[in-house]
C-alpha angles and dihedrals in degrees: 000000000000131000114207128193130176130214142176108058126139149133111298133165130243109291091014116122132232137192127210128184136184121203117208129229115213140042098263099066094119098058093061135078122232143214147191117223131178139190119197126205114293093004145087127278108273134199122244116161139352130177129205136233126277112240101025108034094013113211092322092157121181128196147189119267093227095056095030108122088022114058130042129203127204145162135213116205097182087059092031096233141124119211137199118204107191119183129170093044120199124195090249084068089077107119148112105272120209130182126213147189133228125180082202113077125284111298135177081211100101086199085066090061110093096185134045151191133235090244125240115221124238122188121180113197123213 
């Protein structure tokens, strides 16, 4: 079982960074790969980074298109956390973000998470 809990949200303006993170409930984070998933206003939920897990799949990380040069994912084993930096933000990064779990290998495919997070919003104003 893993618990999963974002931080870090909040109101920025166009071309202004964030920085989420999700701490991780349980002894076996490390075993699991982890991803970043948003849902704007109005709209699915959408994928938008995931990171693998040291040791199988490395740091093998995926992202988005429309994020790629912009946002970093990371995790932290020792604190048990995954972060998203996200800089150069654009109004259509307004969203819930949520962060998830998978025991499988990092994957862009949200039916593949196991675990989630309650989401943290993040709303970036022109």
């Amino acid at each position: 079982q893993v618990q999963l809990v974002e931080s870090g949200g909040g109101l920025v303006q166009t071309g202004e960074s964030l920085r989420l993170s999700c701490a991780a409930s349980g002894r076996t984070f490390s075993t699991y790969a982890l991803g970043w998933f948003r849902q704007p206003p109005g709209k699915e939920r959408e994928f938008v980074a995931a990171i693998g897990v040291i040791g199988i799949d490395g740091t093998t990380t995926y992202y988005a298109d429309s994020v790629k040069g912009r946002f970093a994912i990371t995790r932290d084993n020792a604190k048990n956390t995954v972060n998203l930096q996200m800089n150069n933000l654009k109004p259509e990064d307004t969203a819930v973000y949520y962060c998830a779990a998978t025991p499988f290998g990092a994957s862009r495919n949200q039916h593949d998470y196991k675990y989630w997070g309650q989401g943290t919003q993040v709303t970036v104003s022109s």
